[in-house]
N, C-alpha and C positions, 0 to 999 in steps of 0.2 A: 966677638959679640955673636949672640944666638941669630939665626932665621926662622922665621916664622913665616906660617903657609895658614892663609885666609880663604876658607872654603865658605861659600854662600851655597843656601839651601831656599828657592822659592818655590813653594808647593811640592810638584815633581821635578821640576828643574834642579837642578846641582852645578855651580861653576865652579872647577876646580882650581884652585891659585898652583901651577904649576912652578913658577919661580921663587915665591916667596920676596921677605925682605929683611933684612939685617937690621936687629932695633938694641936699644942696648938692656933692655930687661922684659921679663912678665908683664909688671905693668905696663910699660909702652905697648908690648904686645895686646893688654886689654883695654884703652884706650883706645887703639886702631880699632878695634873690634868694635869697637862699642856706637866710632863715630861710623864705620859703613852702613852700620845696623840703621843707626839713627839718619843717616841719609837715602836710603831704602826705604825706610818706615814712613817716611814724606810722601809716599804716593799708597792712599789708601786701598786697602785690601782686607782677606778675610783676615781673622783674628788664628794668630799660630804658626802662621805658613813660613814665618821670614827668620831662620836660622844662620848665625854665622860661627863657625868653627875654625877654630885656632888649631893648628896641628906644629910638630916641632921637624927638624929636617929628618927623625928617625920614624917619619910619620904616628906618632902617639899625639893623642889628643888631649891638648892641656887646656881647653878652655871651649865651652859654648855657650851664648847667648842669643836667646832666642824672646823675641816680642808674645808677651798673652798680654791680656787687655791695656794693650799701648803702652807696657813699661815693661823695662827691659830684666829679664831673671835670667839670670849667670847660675850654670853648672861647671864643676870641676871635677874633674877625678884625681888631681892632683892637689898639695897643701902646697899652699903659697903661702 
């Protein structure tokens, strides 16, 4: 099964998920993502700032979602 590395973006802050976690597809992987997002997005802030990025263990980046006017827009550079 893949790992996946969950990088959060607040404003200028950056926490990098050093260890990742072992999930057993994409979707789980976008799932996760979706619920840090949407439990971060529980404490009001400016509109934009609150990015979360999926990276794979070769560090390439398969997934970001990021909050604009309170709902969540998913980019990909990959086809899933």
């Amino acid at each position: 099964m893949p790992r996946f590395f969950f990088d959060v973006s607040e404003k200028a802050d950056v926490y990098h998920d050093a260890s990742g976690i072992i999930l057993p597809s994409f979707g789980a992987a976008r799932e996760r993502a979706l619920a840090i997002v949407r439990r971060l997005e529980a404490t009001p802030r400016a509109e934009d700032d609150l990015v979360c990025t999926v990276h794979d263990i070769g560090g390439r980046r398969l997934l970001q979602i990021r909050f604009q006017s309170g709902k969540p827009v998913y980019s990909s550079p990959i086809t899933r």
